[in-house]
C-alpha positions as CSV (number, residue, x, y, z in Angstrom):
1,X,59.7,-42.7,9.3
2,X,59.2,-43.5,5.6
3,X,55.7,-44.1,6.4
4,X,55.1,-41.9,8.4
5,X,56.3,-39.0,5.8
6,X,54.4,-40.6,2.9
7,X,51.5,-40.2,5.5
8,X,52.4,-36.5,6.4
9,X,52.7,-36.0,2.6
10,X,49.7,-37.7,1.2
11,X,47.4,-35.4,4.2
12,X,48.4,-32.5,2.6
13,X,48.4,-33.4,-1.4
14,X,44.8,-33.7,-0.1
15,X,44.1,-30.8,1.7
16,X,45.7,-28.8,-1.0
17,X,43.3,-30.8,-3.8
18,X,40.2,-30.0,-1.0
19,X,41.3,-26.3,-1.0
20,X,41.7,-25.9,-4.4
21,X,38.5,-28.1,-5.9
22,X,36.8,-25.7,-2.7
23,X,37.6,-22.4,-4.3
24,X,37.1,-24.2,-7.5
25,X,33.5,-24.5,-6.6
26,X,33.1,-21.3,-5.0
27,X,34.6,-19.5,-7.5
28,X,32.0,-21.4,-10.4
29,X,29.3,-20.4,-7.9
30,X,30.5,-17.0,-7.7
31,X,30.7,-16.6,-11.4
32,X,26.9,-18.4,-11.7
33,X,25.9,-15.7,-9.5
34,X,27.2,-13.3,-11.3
35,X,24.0,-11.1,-13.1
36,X,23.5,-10.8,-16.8
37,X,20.4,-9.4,-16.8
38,X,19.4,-6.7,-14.3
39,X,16.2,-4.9,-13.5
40,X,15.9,-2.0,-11.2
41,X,12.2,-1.4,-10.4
42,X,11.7,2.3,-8.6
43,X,8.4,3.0,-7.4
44,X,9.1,6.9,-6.9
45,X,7.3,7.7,-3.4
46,X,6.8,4.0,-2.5
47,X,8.0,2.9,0.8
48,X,6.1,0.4,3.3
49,X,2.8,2.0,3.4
50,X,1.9,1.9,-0.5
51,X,2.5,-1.6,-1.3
52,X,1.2,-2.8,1.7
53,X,-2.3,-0.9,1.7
54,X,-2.4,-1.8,-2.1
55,X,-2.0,-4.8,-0.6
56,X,-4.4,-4.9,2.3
57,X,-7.1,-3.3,-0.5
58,X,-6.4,-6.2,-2.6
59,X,-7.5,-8.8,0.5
60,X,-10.1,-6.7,1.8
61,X,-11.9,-6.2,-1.5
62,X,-11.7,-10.7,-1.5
63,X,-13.1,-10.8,2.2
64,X,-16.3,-12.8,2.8
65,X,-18.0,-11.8,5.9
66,X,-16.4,-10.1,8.7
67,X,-13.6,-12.4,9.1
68,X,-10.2,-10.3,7.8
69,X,-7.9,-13.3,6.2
70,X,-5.0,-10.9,5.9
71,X,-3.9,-8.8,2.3
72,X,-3.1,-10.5,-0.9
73,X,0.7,-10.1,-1.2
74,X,2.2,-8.4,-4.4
75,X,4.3,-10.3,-6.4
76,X,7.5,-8.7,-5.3
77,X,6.0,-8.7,-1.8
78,X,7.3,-13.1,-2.2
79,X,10.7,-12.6,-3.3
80,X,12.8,-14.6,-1.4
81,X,15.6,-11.7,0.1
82,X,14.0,-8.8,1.4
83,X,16.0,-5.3,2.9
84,X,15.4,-2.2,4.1
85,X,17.7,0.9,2.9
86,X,17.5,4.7,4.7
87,X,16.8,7.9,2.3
88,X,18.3,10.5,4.0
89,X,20.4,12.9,1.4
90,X,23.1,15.8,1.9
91,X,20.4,18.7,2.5
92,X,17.8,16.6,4.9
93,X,16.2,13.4,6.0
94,X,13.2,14.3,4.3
95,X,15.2,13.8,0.4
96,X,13.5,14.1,-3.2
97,X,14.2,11.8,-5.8
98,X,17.5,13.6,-7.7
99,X,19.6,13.1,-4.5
100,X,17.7,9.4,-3.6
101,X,18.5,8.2,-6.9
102,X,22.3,9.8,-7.2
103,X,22.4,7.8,-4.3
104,X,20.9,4.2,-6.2
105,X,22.8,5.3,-9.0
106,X,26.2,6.3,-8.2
107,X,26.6,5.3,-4.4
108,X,27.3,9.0,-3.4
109,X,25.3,11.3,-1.3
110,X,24.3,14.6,-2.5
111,X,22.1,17.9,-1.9
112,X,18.2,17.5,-2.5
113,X,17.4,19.3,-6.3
114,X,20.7,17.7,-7.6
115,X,21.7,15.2,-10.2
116,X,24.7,13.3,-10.1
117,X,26.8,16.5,-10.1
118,X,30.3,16.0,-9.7
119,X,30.0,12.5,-9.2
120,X,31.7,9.5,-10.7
121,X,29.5,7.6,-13.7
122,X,26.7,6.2,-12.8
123,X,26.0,2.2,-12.5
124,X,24.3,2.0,-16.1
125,X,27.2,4.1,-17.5
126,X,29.6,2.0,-16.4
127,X,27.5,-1.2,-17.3
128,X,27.1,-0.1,-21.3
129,X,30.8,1.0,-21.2
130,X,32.5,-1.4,-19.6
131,X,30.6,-4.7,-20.0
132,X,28.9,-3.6,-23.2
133,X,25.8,-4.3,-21.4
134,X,22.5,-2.7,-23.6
135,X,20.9,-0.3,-21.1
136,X,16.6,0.3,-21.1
137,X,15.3,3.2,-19.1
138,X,11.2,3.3,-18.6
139,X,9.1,6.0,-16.8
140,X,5.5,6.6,-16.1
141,X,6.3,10.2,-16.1
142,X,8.6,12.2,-17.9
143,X,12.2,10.5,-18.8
144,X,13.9,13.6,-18.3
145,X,12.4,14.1,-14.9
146,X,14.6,13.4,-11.6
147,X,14.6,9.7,-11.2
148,X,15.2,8.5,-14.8
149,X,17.9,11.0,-15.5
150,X,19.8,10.4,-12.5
151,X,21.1,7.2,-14.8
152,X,22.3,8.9,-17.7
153,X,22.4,13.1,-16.7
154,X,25.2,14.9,-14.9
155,X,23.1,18.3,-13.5
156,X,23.5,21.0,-11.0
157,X,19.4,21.2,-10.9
158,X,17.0,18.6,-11.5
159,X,15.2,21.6,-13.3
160,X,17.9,21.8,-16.1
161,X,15.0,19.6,-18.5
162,X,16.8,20.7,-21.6
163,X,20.2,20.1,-21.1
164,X,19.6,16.5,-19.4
165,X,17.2,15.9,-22.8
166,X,20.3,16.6,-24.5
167,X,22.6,14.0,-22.3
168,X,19.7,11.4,-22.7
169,X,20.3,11.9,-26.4
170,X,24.4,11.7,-26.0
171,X,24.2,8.6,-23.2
172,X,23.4,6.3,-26.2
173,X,21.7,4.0,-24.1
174,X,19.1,1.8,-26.2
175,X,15.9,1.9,-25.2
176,X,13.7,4.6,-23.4
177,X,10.2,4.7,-23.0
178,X,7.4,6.6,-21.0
179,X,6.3,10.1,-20.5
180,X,7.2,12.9,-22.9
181,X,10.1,14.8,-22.6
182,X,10.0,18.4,-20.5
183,X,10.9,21.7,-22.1
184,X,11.6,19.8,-25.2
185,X,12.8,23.2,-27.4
186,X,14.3,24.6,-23.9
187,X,13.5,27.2,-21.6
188,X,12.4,30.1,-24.2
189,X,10.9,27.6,-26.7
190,X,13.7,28.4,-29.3
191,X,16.0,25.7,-28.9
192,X,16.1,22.7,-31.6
193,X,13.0,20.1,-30.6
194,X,15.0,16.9,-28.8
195,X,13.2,14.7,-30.4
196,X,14.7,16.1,-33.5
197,X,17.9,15.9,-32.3
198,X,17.3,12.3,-30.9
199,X,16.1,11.2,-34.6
200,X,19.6,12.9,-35.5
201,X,21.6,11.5,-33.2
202,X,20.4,8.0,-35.0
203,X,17.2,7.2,-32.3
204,X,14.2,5.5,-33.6
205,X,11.5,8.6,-32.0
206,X,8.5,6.3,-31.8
207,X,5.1,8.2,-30.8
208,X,2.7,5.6,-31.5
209,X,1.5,2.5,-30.4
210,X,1.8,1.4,-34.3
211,X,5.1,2.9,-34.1
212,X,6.5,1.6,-30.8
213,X,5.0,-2.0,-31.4
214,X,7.2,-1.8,-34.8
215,X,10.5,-1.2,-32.7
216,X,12.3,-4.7,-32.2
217,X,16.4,-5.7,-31.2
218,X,17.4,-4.8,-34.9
219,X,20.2,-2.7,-32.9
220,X,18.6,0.6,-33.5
221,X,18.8,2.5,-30.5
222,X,14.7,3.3,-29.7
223,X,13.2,6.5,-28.2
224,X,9.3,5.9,-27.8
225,X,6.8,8.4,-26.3
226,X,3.8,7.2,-25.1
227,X,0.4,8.3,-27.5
228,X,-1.7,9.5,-24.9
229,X,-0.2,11.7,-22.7
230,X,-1.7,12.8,-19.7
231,X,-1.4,15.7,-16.4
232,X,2.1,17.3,-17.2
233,X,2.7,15.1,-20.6
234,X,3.1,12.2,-18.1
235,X,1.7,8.5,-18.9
236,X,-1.6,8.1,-18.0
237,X,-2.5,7.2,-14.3
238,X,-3.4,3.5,-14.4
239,X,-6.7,4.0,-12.9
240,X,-7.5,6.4,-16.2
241,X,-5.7,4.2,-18.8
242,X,-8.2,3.9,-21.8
243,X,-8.8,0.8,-23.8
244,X,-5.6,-0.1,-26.0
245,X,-3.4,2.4,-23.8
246,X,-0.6,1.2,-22.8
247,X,0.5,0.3,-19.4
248,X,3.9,0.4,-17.5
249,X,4.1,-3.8,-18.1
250,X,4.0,-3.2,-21.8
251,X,6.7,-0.7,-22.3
252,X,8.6,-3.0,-19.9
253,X,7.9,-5.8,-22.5
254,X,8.8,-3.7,-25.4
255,X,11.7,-3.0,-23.8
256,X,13.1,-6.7,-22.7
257,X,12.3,-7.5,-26.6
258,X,14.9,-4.2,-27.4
259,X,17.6,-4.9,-25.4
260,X,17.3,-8.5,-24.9
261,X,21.3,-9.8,-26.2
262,X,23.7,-12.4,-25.6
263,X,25.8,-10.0,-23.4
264,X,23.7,-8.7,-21.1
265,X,21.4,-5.7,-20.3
266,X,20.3,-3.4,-17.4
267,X,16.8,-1.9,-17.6
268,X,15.8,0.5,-14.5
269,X,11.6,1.1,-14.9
270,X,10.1,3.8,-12.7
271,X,6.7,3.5,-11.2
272,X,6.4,7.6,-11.3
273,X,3.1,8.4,-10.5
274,X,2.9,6.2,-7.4
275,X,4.7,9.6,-6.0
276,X,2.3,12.1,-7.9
277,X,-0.8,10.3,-6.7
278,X,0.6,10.4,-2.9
279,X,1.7,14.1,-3.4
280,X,-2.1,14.9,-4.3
281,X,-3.2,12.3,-1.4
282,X,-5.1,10.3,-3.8
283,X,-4.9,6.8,-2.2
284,X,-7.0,5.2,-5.1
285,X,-4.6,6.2,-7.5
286,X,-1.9,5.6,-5.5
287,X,-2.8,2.4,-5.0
288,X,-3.7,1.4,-9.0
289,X,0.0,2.5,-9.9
290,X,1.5,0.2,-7.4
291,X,-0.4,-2.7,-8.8
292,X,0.9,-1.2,-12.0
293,X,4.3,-1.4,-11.3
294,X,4.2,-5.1,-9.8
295,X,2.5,-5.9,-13.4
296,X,5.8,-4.7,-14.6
297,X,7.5,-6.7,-11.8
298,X,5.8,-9.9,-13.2
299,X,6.9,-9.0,-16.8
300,X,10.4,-9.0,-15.7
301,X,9.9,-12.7,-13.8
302,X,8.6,-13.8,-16.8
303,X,11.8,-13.2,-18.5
304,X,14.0,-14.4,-15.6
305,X,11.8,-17.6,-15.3
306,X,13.6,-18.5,-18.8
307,X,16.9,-17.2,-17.7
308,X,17.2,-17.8,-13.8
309,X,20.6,-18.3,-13.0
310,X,21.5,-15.3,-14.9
311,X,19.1,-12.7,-14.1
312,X,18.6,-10.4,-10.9
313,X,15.4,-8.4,-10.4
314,X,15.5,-5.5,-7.7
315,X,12.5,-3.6,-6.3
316,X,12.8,-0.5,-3.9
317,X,11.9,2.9,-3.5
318,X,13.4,6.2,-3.7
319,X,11.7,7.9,-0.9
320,X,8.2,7.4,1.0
321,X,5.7,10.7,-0.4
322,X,2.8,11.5,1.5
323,X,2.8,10.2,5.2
324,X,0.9,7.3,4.3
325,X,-1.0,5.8,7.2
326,X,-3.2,2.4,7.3
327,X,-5.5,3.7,9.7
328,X,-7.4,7.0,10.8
329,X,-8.1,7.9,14.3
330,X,-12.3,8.6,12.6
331,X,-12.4,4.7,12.2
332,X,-10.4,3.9,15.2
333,X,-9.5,0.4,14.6
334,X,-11.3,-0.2,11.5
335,X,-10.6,-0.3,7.7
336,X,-13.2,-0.2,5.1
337,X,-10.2,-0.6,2.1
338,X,-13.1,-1.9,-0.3
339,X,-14.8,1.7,-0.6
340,X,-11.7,2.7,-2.4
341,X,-12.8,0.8,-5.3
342,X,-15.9,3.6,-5.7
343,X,-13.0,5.5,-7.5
344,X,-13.0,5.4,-11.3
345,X,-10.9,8.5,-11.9
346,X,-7.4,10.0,-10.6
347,X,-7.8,13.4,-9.0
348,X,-5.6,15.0,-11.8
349,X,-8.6,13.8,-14.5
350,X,-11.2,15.3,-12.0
351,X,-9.3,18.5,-12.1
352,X,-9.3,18.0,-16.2
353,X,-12.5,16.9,-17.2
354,X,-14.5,18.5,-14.6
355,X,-13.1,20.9,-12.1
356,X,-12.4,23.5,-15.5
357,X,-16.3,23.0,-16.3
358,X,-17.8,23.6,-12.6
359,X,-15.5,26.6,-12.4
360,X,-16.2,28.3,-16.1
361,X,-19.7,27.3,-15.5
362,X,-20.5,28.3,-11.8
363,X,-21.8,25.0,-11.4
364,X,-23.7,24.5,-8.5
365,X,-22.3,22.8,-5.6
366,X,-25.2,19.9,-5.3
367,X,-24.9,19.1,-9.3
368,X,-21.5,18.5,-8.6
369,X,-21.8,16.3,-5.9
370,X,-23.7,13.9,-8.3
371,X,-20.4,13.5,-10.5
372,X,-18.9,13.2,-7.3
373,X,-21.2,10.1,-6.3
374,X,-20.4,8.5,-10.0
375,X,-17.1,8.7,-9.5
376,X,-16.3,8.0,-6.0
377,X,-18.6,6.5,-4.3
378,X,-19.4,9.3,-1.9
379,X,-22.6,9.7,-1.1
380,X,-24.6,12.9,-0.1
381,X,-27.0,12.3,2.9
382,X,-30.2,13.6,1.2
383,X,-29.3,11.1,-1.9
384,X,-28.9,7.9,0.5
385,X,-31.2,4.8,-0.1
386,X,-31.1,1.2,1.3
387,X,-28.9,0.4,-1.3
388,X,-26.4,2.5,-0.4
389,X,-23.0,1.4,1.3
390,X,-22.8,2.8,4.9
391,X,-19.5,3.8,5.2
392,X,-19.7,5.5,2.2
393,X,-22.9,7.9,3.3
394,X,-21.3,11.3,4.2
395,X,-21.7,13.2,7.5
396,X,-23.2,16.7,8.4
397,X,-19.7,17.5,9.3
398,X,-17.9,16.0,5.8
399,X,-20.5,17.6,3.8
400,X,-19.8,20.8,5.4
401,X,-15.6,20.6,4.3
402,X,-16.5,19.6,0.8
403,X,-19.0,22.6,0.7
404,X,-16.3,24.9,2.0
405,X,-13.6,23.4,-0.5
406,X,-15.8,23.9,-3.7
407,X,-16.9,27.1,-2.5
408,X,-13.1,28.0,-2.3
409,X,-12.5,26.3,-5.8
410,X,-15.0,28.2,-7.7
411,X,-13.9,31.7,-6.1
412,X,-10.0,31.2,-6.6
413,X,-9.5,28.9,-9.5
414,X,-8.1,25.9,-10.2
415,X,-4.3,26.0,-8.4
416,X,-4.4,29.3,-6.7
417,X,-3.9,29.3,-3.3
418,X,-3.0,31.8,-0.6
419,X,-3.4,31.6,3.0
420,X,-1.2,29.1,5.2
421,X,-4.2,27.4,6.2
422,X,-5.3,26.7,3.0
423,X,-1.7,25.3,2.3
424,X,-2.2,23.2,5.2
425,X,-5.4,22.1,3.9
426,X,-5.5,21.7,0.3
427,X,-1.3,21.4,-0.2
428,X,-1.8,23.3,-3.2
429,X,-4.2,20.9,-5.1
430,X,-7.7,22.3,-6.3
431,X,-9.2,22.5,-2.5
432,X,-12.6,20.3,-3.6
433,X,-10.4,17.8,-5.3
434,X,-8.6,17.4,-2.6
435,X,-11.2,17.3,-0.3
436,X,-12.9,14.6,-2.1
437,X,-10.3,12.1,-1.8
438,X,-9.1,13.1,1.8
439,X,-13.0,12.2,2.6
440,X,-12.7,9.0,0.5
441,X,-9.3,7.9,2.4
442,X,-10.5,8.9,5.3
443,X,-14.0,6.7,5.2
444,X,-12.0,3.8,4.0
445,X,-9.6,3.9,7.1
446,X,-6.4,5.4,5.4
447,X,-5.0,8.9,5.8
448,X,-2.3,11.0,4.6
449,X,0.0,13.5,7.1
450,X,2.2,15.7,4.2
451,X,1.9,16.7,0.2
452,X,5.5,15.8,0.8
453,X,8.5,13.6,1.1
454,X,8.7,12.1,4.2
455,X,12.3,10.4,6.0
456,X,10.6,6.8,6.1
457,X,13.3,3.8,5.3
458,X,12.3,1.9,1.7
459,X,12.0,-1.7,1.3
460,X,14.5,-3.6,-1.1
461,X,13.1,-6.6,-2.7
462,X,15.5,-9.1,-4.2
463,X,15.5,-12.2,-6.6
464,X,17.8,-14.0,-8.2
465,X,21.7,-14.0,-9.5
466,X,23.3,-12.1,-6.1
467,X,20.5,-11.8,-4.6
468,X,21.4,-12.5,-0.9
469,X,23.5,-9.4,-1.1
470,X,20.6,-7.2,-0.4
471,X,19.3,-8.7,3.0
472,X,19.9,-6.5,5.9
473,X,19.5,-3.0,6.8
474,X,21.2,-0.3,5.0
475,X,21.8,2.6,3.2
476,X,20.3,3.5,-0.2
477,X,24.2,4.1,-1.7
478,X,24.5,0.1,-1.1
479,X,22.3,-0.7,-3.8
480,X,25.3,0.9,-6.5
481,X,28.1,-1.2,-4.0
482,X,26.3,-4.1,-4.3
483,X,25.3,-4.0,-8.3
484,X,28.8,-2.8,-8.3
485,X,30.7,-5.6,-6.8
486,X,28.0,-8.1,-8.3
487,X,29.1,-7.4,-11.6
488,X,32.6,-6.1,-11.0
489,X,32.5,-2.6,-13.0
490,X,35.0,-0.4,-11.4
C-alpha cells in the first residue's frame, strides 16, 4: 500500500510540475506575444478591389506575350494571417470613414458624420495613458480630417475642423505628419492659427522638408506639415509627387525615428487619397496611392525585421469607395491593366493645371485632346499611327462622350453641376475630367459603379506579436477588442 501511495503521490507531484511548467510556458509565450510596437495601416476607401487591381496592374505591366502569369502581390498582400472585417455603421451599410474608424478605434458603432462622440477613449488614448506608449499619427490628407481624428477627437460632426485641431493640439500625442490642417483659424477666419497654438502648447510645427528632417526622438512632441501641399491642402497624389517631395514611406520613417522608445509606441498611417482618387474614379491614381501605402507598409517591416518578437503590423481598410470592378462588360473577359500606365497626372492636377486654362481660354476641344494624348494615353482616331497602342485608339462613340463632357465643362465651369443625369454622370467632378479617366478605366478593363462608399467587407492583414488574433471573419469593432486584449489596456 506504501508503494502503491508513494506511486499515487509521485503521479501527481508530476502532473502538478507538467501543469505548472505548461502555463509557465504559455504564459512566457503569451507575454512574447504581447506587442510593443504597433502599426495600424488605413488605406481610407481600400477594400479588395484596389489592392488587388494595383496588384493585377503591377503583373500585367511584367507580362511577356499573351500568357497572363497572375499579379505581383503587394507586400502586405504575403503576410502570414489574413481577415476579413464588415463596415456597416449606425446610420447604413454604406458607412464613411468617422463612424468606420470610431469603430477601429474605440470598438463602438456609431452614426455616419460622427466622431467618437460619447464614446469611451479611444485605443491610442488609452495606449499613451496607460502604458506610456508614444503615439505617431500620419495622413496623406488632412490630420484633422475623419480618419486621423477619430484617434485623438471626441466630435458630434466630422465637420467640427477647428475644434478637433484643437484636441489634436490637447491629445499630446508625439508625432503627426501629413496634410495641412482644415479651417486652421476656424470657421469665420478669426480664431487663433492652430499651428500657433500647437507651437504653444510646446509642438515642434515643422513645414519644411529642412525642418521636418531636423525633428529626431529628443522628446519634443513634433507637428510637421508637408511643403507642398496639394487639392484641398492634402499631400500630393503619389502619381504627381515632384522630385524631393516627400512620400507617405518617408513621413512613416520620420516618424519610427520620433517615437521609436524603450516602452513602446503605436503609430496609425492613413493611405488618404486611395479614397479621394476612387471618389473621382481615377483608377491610375488610385492605384499609385496603394503602392504608396504598401511602401509605407515596407518601412514598417523594416523596423519590425530588427524587432520581431515585439512588433505587430496591421493593414485594413475603413470602407471600400467607388464600386471598384476588375472588369467591364466593353472588354468582356479582357483586361488591358498596362494602358493605365499612359497616365502621368491625377485628375485633381488636370483640373489645376489645365481644366482652369481651357475654360478661361475657350480652348478648343481638339487642342485639348492633344494634352489629353500626353497625359493619358488616349488617343483621338484622326491622330492614330502604326505606332500607336490599340486599345488605347478611341472610338466614334468615346469621342463623342468626351466631346459632350468638355462641351459641358467649358459652358458651366469647373464644379457646377445641375441636372440628375449629370450627377449620374460626372458625380460632381469637372464632366471632361471625368470623362477622361472613365474612358481610360474603361479601355484598360476596369470600371467604377458610385462617387461613393459602398458596403463591401475590408481585408485585415496581420504580422507579427498577436497576430493570429486577426484571422477569421469579423466585424470592424474587433480590431479595438483584439489590440485591446493584446496589450491589456482596459
Amino acid at each position: 500500500m506504501k508503494n502503491k501511495g508513494l506511486s499515487l503521490i509521485l503521479v501527481i507531484v508530476m502532473l502538478v510540475t507538467a501543469f505548472v511548467t505548461g502555463f509557465s510556458n504559455v504564459s512566457a509565450q503569451a507575454e512574447a506575444a504581447l506587442p510593443k510596437y504597433i502599426f495600424l495601416f488605413i488605406g481610407d476607401g481600400m477594400s479588395y478591389p484596389q489592392f488587388q487591381t494595383a496588384s493585377d496592374y503591377l503583373g500585367q505591366l511584367e507580362q511577356t506575350g499573351d500568357i497572363l502569369t497572375g499579379g505581383i502581390p503587394l507586400s502586405f498582400m504575403t503576410f502570414p494571417v489574413a481577415g476579413s472585417a464588415t463596415t456597416f455603421d449606425s446610420t447604413s451599410f454604406a458607412p464613411d470613414s468617422a463612424s468606420t474608424a470610431t469603430s477601429i478605434s474605440t470598438g463602438h458603432k456609431t452614426y455616419s458624420g460622427v466622431i467618437n462622440m460619447d464614446e469611451s477613449k479611444t485605443i491610442a488614448e488609452k495606449l499613451k495613458k496607460q502604458l506610456g506608449y508614444k503615439i505617431g499619427i500620419i495622413s496623406s490628407v488632412n490630420l484633422n480630417h475623419a480618419t486621423p481624428a477619430a484617434f485623438y477627437a471626441h466630435q458630434a460632426s466630422r465637420n467640427n475642423y477647428y475644434e478637433i485641431g484643437q484636441e489634436l493640439i490637447a491629445s499630446e500625442f508625439d508625432y503627426f505628419a501629413g496634410g495641412g490642417l482644415k479651417s486652421v483659424t476656424g470657421r469665420e477666419k478669426d480664431q487663433a492659427s492652430l499651428y500657433d497654438l500647437a507651437a504653444e502648447a510646446g509642438y515642434k510645427v515643422a513645414m519644411t522638408n529642412a525642418e521636418a528632417e531636423a525633428t529626431s526622438a529628443s522628446g519634443e512632441k513634433v507637428l510637421i506639415i508637408g511643403e507642398k501641399l496639394a487639392d484641398s491642402d492634402a499631400l500630393s497624389y503619389h502619381i504627381d509627387l515632384a522630385e524631393g517631395e516627400w512620400s507617405l514611406a518617408d513621413y512613416t520613417r520620420k516618424g519610427i525615428e520620433v517615437v521609436n522608445n524603450e516602452t513602446g509606441f503605436f503609430m496609425m498611417v492613413e493611405g488618404g487619397k486611395i479614397d479621394w482618387a476612387c471618389h473621382a474614379n481615377d483608377a491610375g491614381a488610385t492605384i499609385q496611392d496603394t503602392i504608396a501605402m504598401d511602401e509605407a507598409i515596407q518601412v514598417a517591416s523594416e523596423f519590425a525585421a530588427n524587432h520581431p518578437e515585439k512588433t505587430l503590423i496591421l493593414v485594413t481598410g475603413d470602407h471600400e469607395t467607388g464600386g471598384l470592378t476588375i472588369g467591364f462588360a466593353g472588354t468582356n473577359y479582357d483586361t488591358y491593366l498596362q494602358n493605365i500606365a499612359s497616365q502621368k497626372i491625377s485628375y485633381a492636377r488636370f483640373d489645376s493645371d489645365f481644366i482652369a486654362g481651357y475654360f478661361e481660354n475657350k480652348t478648343p476641344f481638339i487642342d485639348a485632346m492633344k494634352d489629353v494624348q500626353e497625359l493619358f494615353g488616349l488617343v483621338l482616331p484622326v491622330n492614330a499611327d502604326s505606332a500607336a497602342q490599340p486599345t488605347l485608339v478611341l472610338t466614334n462613340y468615346e469621342v463623342s462622350l468626351l466631346e459632350q463632357a468638355y462641351e459641358l465643362t467649358l459652358a458651366g465651369g469647373v464644379g457646377k453641376r445641375e441636372s440628375y443625369q449629370e450627377k449620374l454622370m460626372y458625380g460632381g467632378y469637372t464632366p471632361f475630367t471625368v470623362t477622361v479617366t472613365h474612358v481610360l478605366n474603361n479601355k484598360s478593363g476596369i470600371n467604377f459603379a458610385s462617387y461613393a462608399h459602398t458596403g463591401l467587407p475590408v481585408a485585415v492583414f496581420a504580422k507579427g506579436a498577436g497576430q493570429y488574433l486577426f484571422k477569421g471573419y469579423y466585424d470592424n469593432t474587433e480590431i479595438y477588442a483584439k489590440l485591446a486584449e493584446l496589450t491589456g489596456v482596459n
